[in-house]
Structures are given as C-alpha cells and as structure tokens.
TIVEX-878173 format. One record per residue (C-alpha): residue in three letters; z, x, y. Coordinates in steps of 0.25 Angstrom, whole numbers, plus 2048, in hexadecimal, padded with zeros to 3 digits. Layout:
BEGIN
ALAZXY...
//
This chain:
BEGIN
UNKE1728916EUNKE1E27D173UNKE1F272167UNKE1D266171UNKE1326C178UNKE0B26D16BUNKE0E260168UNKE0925B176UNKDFD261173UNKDFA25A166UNKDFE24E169UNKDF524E176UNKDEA25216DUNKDEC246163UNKDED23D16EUNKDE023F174UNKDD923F166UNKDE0231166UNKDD3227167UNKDCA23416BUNKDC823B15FUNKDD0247164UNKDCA25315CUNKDD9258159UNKDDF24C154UNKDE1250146UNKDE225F148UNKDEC260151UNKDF9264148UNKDF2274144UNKDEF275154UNKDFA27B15FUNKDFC27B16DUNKE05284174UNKE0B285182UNKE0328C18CUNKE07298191UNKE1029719EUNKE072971AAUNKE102A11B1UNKE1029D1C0UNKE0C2A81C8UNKE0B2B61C6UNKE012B81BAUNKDF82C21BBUNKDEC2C21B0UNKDE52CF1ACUNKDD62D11ABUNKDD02DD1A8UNKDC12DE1A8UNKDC02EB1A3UNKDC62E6195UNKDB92DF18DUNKDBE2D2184UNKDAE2CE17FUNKDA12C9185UNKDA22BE18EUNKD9E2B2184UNKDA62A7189UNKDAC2A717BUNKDB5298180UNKDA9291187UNKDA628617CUNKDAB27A178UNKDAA26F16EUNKDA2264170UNKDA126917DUNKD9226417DUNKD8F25717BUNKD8025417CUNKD7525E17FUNKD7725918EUNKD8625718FUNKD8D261195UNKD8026319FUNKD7B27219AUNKD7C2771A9UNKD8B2751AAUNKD8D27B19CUNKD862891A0UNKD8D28E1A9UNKD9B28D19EUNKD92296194UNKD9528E187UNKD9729717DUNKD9C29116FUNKD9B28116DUNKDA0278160UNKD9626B160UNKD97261158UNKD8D25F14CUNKD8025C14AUNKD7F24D149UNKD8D24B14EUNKD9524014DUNKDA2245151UNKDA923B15CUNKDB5244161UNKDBF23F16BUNKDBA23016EUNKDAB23316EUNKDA222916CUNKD96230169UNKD9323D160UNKD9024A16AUNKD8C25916BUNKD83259160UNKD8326A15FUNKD7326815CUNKD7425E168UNKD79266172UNKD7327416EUNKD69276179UNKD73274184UNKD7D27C17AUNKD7328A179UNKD6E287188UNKD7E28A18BUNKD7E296181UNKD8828D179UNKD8828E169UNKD8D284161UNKD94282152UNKD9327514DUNKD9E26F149UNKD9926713CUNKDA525C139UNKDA2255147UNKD9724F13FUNKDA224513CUNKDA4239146UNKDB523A146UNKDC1243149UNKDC7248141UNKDBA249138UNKDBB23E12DUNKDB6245120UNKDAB23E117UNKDA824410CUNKDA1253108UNKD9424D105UNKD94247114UNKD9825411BUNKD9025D113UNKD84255116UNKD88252125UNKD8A262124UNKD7A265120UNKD7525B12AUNKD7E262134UNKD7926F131UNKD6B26B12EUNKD6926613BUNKD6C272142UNKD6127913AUNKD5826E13FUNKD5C27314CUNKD5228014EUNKD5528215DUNKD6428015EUNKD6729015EUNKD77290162UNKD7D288155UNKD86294150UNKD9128E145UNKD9328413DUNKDA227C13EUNKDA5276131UNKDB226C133UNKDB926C140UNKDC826D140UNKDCA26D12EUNKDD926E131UNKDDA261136UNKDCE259134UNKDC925C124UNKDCA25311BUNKDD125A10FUNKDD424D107UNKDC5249108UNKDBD256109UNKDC725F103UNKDCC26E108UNKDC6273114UNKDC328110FUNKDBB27B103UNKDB327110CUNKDB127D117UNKDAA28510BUNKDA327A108UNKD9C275115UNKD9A285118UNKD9228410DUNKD8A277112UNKD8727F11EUNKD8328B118UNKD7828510EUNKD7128111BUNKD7728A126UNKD78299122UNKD7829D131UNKD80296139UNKD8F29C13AUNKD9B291135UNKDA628E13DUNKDB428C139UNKDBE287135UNKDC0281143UNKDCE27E13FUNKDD727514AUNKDDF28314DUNKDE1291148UNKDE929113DUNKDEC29F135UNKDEE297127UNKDE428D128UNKDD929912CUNKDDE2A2120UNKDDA296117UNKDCE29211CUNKDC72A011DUNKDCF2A410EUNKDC5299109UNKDBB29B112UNKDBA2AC10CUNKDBB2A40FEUNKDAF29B100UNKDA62A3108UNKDA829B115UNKDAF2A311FUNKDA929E12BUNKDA12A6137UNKDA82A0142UNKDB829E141UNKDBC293148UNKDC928B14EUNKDCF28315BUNKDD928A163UNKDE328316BUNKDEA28E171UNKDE429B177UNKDF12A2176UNKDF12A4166UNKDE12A6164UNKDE42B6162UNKDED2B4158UNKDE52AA14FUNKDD92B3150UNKDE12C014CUNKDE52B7141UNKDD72B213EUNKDD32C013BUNKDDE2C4132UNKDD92B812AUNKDCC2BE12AUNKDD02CC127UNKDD92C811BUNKDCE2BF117UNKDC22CA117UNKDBA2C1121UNKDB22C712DUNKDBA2C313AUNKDB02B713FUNKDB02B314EUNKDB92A5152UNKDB629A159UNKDBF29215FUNKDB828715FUNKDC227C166UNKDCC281171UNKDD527B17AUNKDE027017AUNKDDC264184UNKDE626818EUNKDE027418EUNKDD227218EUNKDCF26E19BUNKDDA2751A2UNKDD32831A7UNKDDD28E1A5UNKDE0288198UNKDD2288193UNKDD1297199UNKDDE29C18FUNKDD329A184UNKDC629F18BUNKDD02AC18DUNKDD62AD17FUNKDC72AA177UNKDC32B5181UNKDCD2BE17EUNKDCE2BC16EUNKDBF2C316DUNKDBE2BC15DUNKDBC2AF164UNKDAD2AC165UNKDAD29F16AUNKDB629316EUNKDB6286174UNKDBA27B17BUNKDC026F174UNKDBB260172UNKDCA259176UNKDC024F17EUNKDB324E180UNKDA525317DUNKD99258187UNKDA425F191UNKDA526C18BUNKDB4267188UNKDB9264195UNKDB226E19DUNKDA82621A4UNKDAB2541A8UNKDA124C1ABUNKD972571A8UNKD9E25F1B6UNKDA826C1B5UNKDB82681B2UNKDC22721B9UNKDC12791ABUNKDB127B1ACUNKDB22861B4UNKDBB28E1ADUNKDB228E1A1UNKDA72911AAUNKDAD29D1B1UNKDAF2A21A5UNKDA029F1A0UNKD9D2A71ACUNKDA22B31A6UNKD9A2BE1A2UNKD9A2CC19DUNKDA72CF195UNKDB32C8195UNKDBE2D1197UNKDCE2D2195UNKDD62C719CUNKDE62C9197UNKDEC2BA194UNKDF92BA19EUNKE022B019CUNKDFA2A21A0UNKDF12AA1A8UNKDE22AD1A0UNKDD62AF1A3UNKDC92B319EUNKDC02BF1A6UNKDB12C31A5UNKDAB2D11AAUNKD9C2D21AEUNKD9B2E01AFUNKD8C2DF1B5UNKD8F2D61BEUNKD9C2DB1C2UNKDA32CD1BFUNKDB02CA1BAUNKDB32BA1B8UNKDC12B81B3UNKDC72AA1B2UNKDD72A81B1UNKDE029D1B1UNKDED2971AAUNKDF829C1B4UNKDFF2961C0UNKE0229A1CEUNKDFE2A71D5UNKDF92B21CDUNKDED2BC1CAUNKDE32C31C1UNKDE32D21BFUNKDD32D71BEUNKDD22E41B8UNKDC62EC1B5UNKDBE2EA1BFUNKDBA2F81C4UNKDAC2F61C7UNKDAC2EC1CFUNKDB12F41DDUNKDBE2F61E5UNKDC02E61E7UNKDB72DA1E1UNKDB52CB1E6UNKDBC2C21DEUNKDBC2B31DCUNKDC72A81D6UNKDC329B1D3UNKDCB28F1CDUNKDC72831C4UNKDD12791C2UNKDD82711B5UNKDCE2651BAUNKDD225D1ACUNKDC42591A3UNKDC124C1AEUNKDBF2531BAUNKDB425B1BEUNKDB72681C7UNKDA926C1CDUNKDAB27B1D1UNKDB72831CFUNKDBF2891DDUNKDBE2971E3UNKDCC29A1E5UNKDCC2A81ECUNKDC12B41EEUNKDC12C01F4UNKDC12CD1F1UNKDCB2D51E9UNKDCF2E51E9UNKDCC2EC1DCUNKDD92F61D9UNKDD62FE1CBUNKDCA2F51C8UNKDD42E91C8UNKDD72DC1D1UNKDE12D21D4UNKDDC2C31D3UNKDE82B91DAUNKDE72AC1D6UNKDF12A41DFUNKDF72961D9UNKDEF2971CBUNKDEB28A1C5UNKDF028B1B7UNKDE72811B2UNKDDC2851BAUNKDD22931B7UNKDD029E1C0UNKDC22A71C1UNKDC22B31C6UNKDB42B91C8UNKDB42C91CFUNKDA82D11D1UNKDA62DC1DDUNKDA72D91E9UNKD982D81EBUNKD992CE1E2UNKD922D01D2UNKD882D81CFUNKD7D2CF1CFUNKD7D2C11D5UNKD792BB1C9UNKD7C2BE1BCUNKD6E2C61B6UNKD742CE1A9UNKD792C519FUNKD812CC192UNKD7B2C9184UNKD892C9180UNKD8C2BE189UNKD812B6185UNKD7F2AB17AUNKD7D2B316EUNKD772AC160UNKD782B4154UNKD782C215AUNKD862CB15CUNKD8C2D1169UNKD912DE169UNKD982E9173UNKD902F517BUNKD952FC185UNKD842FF189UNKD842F118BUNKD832EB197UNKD912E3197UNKD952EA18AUNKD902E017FUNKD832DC17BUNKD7C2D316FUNKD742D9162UNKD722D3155UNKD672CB15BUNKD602CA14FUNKD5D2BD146UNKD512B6149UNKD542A9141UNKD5529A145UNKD5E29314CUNKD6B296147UNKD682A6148UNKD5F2AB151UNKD652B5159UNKD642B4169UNKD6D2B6175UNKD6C2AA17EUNKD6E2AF18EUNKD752A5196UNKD6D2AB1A5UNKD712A41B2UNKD6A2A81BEUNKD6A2A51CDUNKD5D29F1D0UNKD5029B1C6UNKD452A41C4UNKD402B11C0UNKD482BA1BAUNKD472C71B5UNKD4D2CB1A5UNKD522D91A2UNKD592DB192UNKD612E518DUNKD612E617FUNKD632F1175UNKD562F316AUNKD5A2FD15EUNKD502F9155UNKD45304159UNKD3D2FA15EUNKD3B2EF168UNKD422E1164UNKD3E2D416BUNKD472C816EUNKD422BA172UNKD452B517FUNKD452A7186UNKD4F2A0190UNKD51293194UNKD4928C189UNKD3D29418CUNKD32298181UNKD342A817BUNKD322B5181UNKD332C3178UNKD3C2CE17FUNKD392DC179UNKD442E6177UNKD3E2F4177UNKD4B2FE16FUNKD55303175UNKD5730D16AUNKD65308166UNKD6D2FA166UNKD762F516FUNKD842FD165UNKD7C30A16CUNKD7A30617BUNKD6B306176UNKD672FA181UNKD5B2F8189UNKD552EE193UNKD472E7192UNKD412DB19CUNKD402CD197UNKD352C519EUNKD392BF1ACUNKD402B11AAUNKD402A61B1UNKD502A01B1UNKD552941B8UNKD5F2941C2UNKD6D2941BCUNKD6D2941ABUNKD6429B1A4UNKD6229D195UNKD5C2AB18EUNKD5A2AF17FUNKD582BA179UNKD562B816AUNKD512BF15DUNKD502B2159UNKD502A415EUNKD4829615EUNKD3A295160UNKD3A2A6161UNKD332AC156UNKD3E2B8156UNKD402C515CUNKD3C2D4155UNKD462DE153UNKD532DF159UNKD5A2E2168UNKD662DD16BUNKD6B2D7179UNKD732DC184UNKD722D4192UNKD662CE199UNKD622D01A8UNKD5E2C41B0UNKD592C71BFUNKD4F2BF1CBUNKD482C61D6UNKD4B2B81DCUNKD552B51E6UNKD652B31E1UNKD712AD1E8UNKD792BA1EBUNKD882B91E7UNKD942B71F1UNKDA12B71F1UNKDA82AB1EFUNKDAD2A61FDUNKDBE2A51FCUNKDC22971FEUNKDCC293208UNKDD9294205UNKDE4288207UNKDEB28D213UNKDF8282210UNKDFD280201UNKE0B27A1FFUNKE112771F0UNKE1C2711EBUNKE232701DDUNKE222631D5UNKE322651D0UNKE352671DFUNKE2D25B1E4UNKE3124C1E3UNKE312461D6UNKE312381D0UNKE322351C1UNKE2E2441BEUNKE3624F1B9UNKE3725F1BCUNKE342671B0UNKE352781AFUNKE2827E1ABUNKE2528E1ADUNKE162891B0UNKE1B2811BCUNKE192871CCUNKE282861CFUNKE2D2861BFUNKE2E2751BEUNKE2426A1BFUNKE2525B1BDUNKE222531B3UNKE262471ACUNKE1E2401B8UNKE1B2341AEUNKE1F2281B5UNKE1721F1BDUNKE1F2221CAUNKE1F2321C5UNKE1D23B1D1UNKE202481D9UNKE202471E7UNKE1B2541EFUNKE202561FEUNKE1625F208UNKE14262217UNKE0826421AUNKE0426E225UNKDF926322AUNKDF2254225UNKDE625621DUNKDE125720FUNKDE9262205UNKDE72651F7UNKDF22611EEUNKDF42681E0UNKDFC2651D7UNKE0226D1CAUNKE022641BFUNKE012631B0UNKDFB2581A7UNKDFA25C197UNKDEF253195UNKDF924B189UNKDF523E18FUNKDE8237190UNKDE9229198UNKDDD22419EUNKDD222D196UNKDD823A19CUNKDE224519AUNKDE32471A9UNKDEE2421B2UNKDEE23B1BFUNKDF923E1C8UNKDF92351D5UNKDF923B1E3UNKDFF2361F0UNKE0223C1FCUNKE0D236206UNKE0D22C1FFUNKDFF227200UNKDF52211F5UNKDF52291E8UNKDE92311E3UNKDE72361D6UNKDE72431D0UNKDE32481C4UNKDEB2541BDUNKDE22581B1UNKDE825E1A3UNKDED26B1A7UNKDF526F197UNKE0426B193UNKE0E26619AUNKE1726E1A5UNKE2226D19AUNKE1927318EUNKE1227E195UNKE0927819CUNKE0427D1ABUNKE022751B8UNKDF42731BCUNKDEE2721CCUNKDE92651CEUNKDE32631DDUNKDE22581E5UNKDE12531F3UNKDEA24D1FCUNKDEC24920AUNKDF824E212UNKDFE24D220UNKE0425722AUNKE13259224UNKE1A25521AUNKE1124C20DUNKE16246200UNKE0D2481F4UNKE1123E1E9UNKE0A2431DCUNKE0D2391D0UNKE0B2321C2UNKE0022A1C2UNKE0321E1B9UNKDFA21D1ADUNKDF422A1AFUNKDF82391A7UNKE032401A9UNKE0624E1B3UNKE112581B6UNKE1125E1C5UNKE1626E1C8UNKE1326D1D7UNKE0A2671E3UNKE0226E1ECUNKDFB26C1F9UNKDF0276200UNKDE927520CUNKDDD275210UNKDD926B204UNKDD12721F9UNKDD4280200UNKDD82881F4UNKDE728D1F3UNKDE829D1F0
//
C-alpha cells in the first residue's frame, strides 16, 4: 500500500463531506485504500472455465444504499433489467439528510412495492431516523422509543413481504456516542432487545462497522456470544476487493473459536468514489463477492446521491457503468470460475439450457484476450459477441453499449480464444457465446428457482436438477415477515398467453399445493402430486400451471406456501425451475451484425508530443511507459502532430487520468479544452477514472470528435482554467468517425 495514495483517498473523502454531509467524514482513520493492481499493458490473458461452478447466479453485488429514492424514483422499468438483489433503505419515517439533501428519502416502506417488483430485499437501517451525519445521540429513552415506532411500523405494514434485517447503528466505530450512550456492546445488547420484544422474525444486521477490523470484530461478537445477541446477518463496507478473502477467513476463525454458527455477510457499502462509477473498478468487486461464496449480498455506496442506484443512472438514463451492472443482471444459470489476472477480472455466467455463456471483463490495457474453457457442448466453433461500455463519469448518460467484434470462433478442446484489441482499462467488456445457431431458445422460457428471489426458504445442490440447484424449505405460512415464496423475475418477447409447466419435488406421500399469482393478480392453487422423494434423491417431477397471460418484457411469478391475501398452501414441495412458452409469434434471434472497423488509426505518445507547462512522469500503466502530468496551469497543454490520409471528420481518444480529488463547479469531472490547427476550443470531459498515473492509477479512453485536413493537423489538448485537473498517456485519431478500432 502506498502511504500517500492512502492519504489522497481520505482526504478526497473528507473534502467532499465538506458542506454535503459526506457519509465517511468521521469514519475515515479505521478505512484503507490501496493502489490498484498495475493494469499491465498488453499481453494478459484471463481464464474462464465454465466447467468449474462458483454458485447460483444471484447477482449477489446488484444493490445499493439508498439507491431508491421514492416509490417512482429510479423508474422501475430501468431498474429491471439490473435484477436488484440486496438493498439498505433508510428508515421508516426517516429523517436522515445525507450529502446536502434537502429533503428525507427512501423511506424502505416507501419504496417497497417498486423494491419487491425488482425482486430487491431490503434491511432497514434504523439510526437514519436521525436528520444529521454523523448521527447526533439524544438520549436512550429517545432511541429506544424511536426504535419501537420504527419497528412498529413495519408490522403495520401486512403487504410489504421483502423486509429481511433489521440494522441497528450504522458505522458504531466512528459514529457512537460512547460519552453519551456508553459502550457500543452494551447499547447493541440492549436495542437487540428492543427489537426482539416486538420483532422475533426478522434477522438483525451488524455491526456495519466502517471496515473490517480483526479486533474490533473479536469484541463485538465476544459480547455479543455473552449477551445473547450475535446477529443473523454479519455486516461491514469494504473498500478494497483484493483483501475480502482474508478478512472473511478471519471472520470465521472468530466464529469458530467463539462457538457461533458461521452467519452469511453482507457488505453492505462498497466502493470508493473514484471507483464507483469507473466500470472495470466496480467489476473487481462484482468478481471477488462472486467468487468469496460467504458473501450473500453487497451494495453500492451513497458518496452522492439518492434515487440513482448510486451512480448507475443520471437523470433517470443509463451511465457508462449501467451496463455493466446490467450484463451482469443478465446472467443466469450458474456462475462459474473466472481466475483474477493481474488488473485483468471478470465475472462469467453459464446457462446450460440455453446454451449461453455471458462473461464480462475488464481492468487491463492494450491488446489482450480471454481463455474460455468448458465449453464442450456447444459445437466445433460458437458465435461470439464483445461489447464495450465506457467510464462515462455519473453526469453523462450512454444510451446503449458498443458491439466491438462478432463472429464466429473455433472450438479446440471445448475452449476458445477471445482477443480484445486496445482494452479500455476503465471501461467493461461482455462477452456473450452460445452455438452458432444461436441459444437454444429465442427467448428465455426455464427460469431457476435458484436464480429467483427466494423469501424464507433454502437453496440447495442436485445434480437431478435441472442446472444443478433448486429451492426447498418452502414452508412457513406466517405474515409478512415470513411467509415463504419464490418470486420469478419472467421476461418474455411478446404479451399473451403462455403456457406454465413446474418441476418440483413432493416427498410427503401426498399432493402439496402452492399459491400462485403474478403481476399483482388475485390467487391460484398449483397442486403438487409426489414424486416419491425430495429434490436430496433426484425425486422431481413436472405438473402444468394454468395458462397466463404475461406482458411484454418483465413479468412477476409467485409461488408461495404463504403470502399476503393467500390463505396458505398444504403440504410441502419444493421448487426447481418454471417453463414459460407462447404458440404466438416470437422474434427469432440473429447474430449480431460486426461493425465496421476503422480502416485509419494513428497514435501518438503524450511524453513524445509537445508540451507546455506539463511534465513527463514514468508509470508501468502508461501505453509507452510515461504520461504527462502536472498540466495545471492556465496555459498547460500537449500539442499532438498528425497527417491525415484525407479532410473529414476522425475520432480522437485520449488516454487520461482524473482522480476525482477535486470538485470545482459541482462536479469531479474534468474538462480538457480541444483545438485543432489552431482553431476554436471545444470542451472535453475526462470523467474519474481512479488515482493518479503516479499512484497506480490507469488511463481511461475518452472520445471525441474532430475535424482534420488532408496531411499534416495539430491537435492542442489543454488545461481549461477553473476547471478539474487531467494527466494525458496518448492521442489517437481513427477513421471513419465512430468506426470502431480492433
């Protein structure tokens, strides 16, 4: 770890909570960054093998906190398709006003129907009932009474079904008040308590500590085992995805020594803010909560704003970093082994019925490529797809990604090679193989259990299943808090009828039932004749559900023992994919079409290039090993020299860094200004892309457009006075404009 790099971090992170509220600015001294890993350029190759299973395709890192705002903000048809999994909402009544907000939001009450519309849970985090940050204690009999109405209120609330933990304080290492409400451990014992004389269900969440810290754990859960108050969830925010595995290894030697049963962990704030809105630094997390299989949920942190699922929208549209997060909510099946290389990650999805492998990469520079292995069934050679989605920064909106290349590949050993010529290290690459007839199906029609939104059920392993995993313990009918249902997320082509088929497994000697109702409809009773054994025997069956009629696009499908407004089922059967399918006409799939490719690219080196008030600077991240910096001044620039083989429009991109550290005129973003043979100056924005060239940080591609003659063309890139700061590696031009360059 570099100590200035660390300290850049902090200090960023105090300055923006200066006169916003910044949710870190007492916190920040138990917290550490590191340098990233060096984004070799070129020459990296990252291994996927399908064959390998990691677990169930949950979306474990699709969340956030706050990331609703009101039951309409985001707009629930842009949130679909990123198949929320976990949310941290404020509480009921909130008054919280983080990061300069005027008005209390995300009420988790509030926001619930568009929350279980998603398939999202939600824990509520109790102290946001207080307006400032860092909380400012009152007194016990103020928080304890706060405490019931909180939890009172949610009982009020019969229909809201995906409510599942409790937070007690957030952040105790930095924000209790020890002098006023004396030691943390005692106070957690005794608002666990509070809880518990109302709430005997719902799971508590803790401690939500600033980071993970191996003393401050043993402490808390050594009291915690004392009092009777270990909590269901174990909670924490991570700052760097690189030492996750050892803190959860230590997490469990806490446990074992402690005699307390490993509970699941939620990592419930992820995510510096120069890293947050930069793809392939958001996609080092998604990879290692993936990989690290005790994770059950993570998400996105509140540096900002709330309503945007953290960055992921501006102005209700997609960012750059939208897509990543919805390429990865398009994963189904199972996700499967991707080995961390250096900068280079990724996190990869198989859907053996379909006959789909969705991988999505990034965090390395220059030319390199993805080894896929275990792909044996899909033929001697598979039509493959690469898209790109850029670092756009949190104030720009990209409206689709870009198809970089597809064609078909030769299979050799059930494996391929996937090039991905000058990678984008802050940008995110999907992958997405099937045969080359394409998948299966045109449409997806079997959706997993185990992939689904389970509430208060288990999922387990089968090989009988149908992709290897299926849900039992279906069993309470209860209220609200623990009714057990799976809640299918069904996304269909075209609106009408369509056909239901269920396989289950039934070991009770007898036929079960299960309510059924989608889309807000009334109740329907699907019988489950035995199967003679339960899903642990390969006992599974298939019965047909009535014909339903689904809307185009997203659809919602439960299947519960109990719910609201359902009387309960009988029996028991557990759950192992649903069948969707239409007699109607359905868009057949085709291959993408590959784009054109730039027929012209010429590049040249920052250090080599004229400069004025800037300096050189070494960095193994850099294309040719140096970059310039230091370009602070009014006059700063680097002036690039080009001949052009004709007049016409180019693209130009530019390799440059911006750490985000500064914040004039309400933004982290830098503007860089543009001329072109000495011409008017247009404006380009270089979004945060991570630390400095100097600290580790990487180089980014920022496009633009640009207007060149036949022959020899200047290109002037500079300091725009009163505007953020940005480090340049290199300067590109490419013809035809837009053509993509591979």
């Amino acid at each position: 770890m570099s100590p200035s790099e660390d300290t850049s971090r902090r200090s960023r992170r105090i300055m923006r909570a200066a006169g916003a509220a910044l949710a870190a600015v007492a916190v920040v001294t138990a917290v550490s960054a590191v340098v990233p890993a060096t984004a070799a350029v070129g020459g990296n190759t990252l291994s996927i093998d399908a064959s390998k299973v990691i677990r169930p395709a949950t979306h474990v890192a699709s969340g956030g906190l706050y990331a609703l705002a009101t039951d309409t903000v985001p707009d629930k048809n842009v949130l679909l398709p990123l198949r929320l999994n976990q949310l941290t909402q404020p509480a009921p009544g909130v008054q919280q006003l983080g990061n300069g907000a005027t008005t209390p939001s995300g009420d988790a009450l509030k926001v619930a129907p568009t929350a279980i519309a998603t398939g999202a849970q939600q824990t509520i985090r109790m102290p946001d009932i207080y307006p400032d940050w860092p909380y400012k204690w009152v007194s016990w009999d103020d928080y304890l009474g706060k405490v019931r109405t909180m939890v009172q209120a949610r009982l009020d609330a019969k229909s809201t079904t995906n409510i599942n933990g409790w937070e007690l304080w957030n952040e105790p290492d930095g924000t209790w008040n020890t002098s006023a409400a004396g030691n943390f451990t005692d106070g957690w014992a005794k608002i666990h308590a509070e809880v518990r004389k109302l709430d005997g269900v719902t799971p508590i969440v803790g401690p939500s500590i600033q980071g993970y810290n191996h003393d401050w754990m043993l402490s808390f859960l050594t009291a915690a085992k004392k009092s009777n108050t270990v909590p269901d969830i174990i909670s924490w925010h991570q700052w760097n995805a690189d030492v996750l595995p050892g803190q959860l290894a230590d997490l469990r030697k806490i446990e074992s020594s402690l005699g307390i049963t490993p509970r699941p962990v939620s990592i419930n704030e992820y995510a510096w803010p120069d890293q947050v809105d930069v793809p392939s630094s958001s996609l080092r997390y998604i990879s290692t909560f993936e990989r690290e299989t005790d994770v059950r949920d993570a998400e996105r942190p509140y540096w900002f704003e709330s309503g945007t699922v953290n960055g992921l929208l501006h102005n209700g549209q997609p960012t750059g970093t939208y897509w990543l997060y919805k390429w990865y909510g398009d994963m189904t099946g199972n996700i499967v082994s991707v080995t961390q290389n250096g900068a280079q990650d990724g996190v990869a999805a198989l859907d053996s019925t379909r006959k789909i492998l969705n991988a999505v990469v990034g965090g390395a520079t220059g030319n390199n490529s993805v080894s896929i292995a275990g792909l044996g069934g899909f033929g001697s050679s598979v039509q493959a797809t690469v898209s790109y989605t850029p670092d756009s920064g949190r104030f720009a909106n990209v409206a689709a990604p870009t198809t970089v290349w597809s064609g078909t590949l030769s299979v050799s050993n059930g494996a391929i090679s996937v090039p991905l010529t000058g990678q984008d290290p802050a940008g995110a690459y999907q992958i997405l193989v099937t045969p080359t007839t394409g998948p299966t199906t045109s449409y997806q029609q079997t959706y997993e259990a185990e992939n689904a939104s389970v509430s208060n059920a288990i999922r387990y392993s089968s090989t009988a299943a149908s992709n290897g995993g299926y849900v039992g313990g279906i069993d309470t009918v209860g209220d609200a808090r623990n009714n057990s249902f799976v809640d299918f997320q069904v996304q269909v082509p075209v609106a009408g009828d369509y056909a239901l088929s269920i396989r289950y497994a039934n070991g009770t000697g007898s036929t079960s039932t299960q309510g059924l109702a989608y889309n807000g409809g009334g109740w329907t009773t699907v019988s489950y004749p035995s199967t003679g054994g339960w899903g642990s025997t390969g006992k599974f069956g298939t019965v047909s559900g009535p014909t339903l009629k689904l809307n185009a696009g997203f659809n919602t499908i439960r299947l519960a023992k109990g719910s609201p407004y359902f009387a309960g089922g009988s029996g028991y059967a557990e759950l192992d994919s649903i069948t969707v399918t239409t007699s109607a006409s359905v868009p057949t799939w085709t291959a993408p079409a590959n784009p054109p490719a730039a027929t012209f690219v010429s590049r040249k080196e920052a250090e080599s290039a004229t400069i004025a008030g800037g300096t050189a600077y070494s960095s193994g991240n850099a294309s040719n090993g140096s970059f310039v910096g230091s370009l602070d001044a009014k006059d700063s620039a680097v002036t690039f020299t080009f001949d052009a083989p004709s007049a016409g429009a180019y693209t130009l991109t530019l390799g440059a860094a911006n750490s985000g550290g500064f914040f004039q005129n309400g933004t982290p973003s830098a503007v860089v200004a543009v001329s072109v043979n000495g011409g008017s100056a247009n404006d380009t924005t270089v979004p945060v892309t991570g630390p400095w060239g100097a600290n580790g940080g990487f180089f980014a591609a920022v496009t633009t457009t640009v207007q060149l003659n036949a022959g020899s063309n200047t290109i002037r890139v500079g300091h725009k006075d009163g505007q953020n700061y940005a480090e340049l590696d290199y300067a590109q031009v490419s013809n035809p404009a837009g053509a993509v360059v591979r």
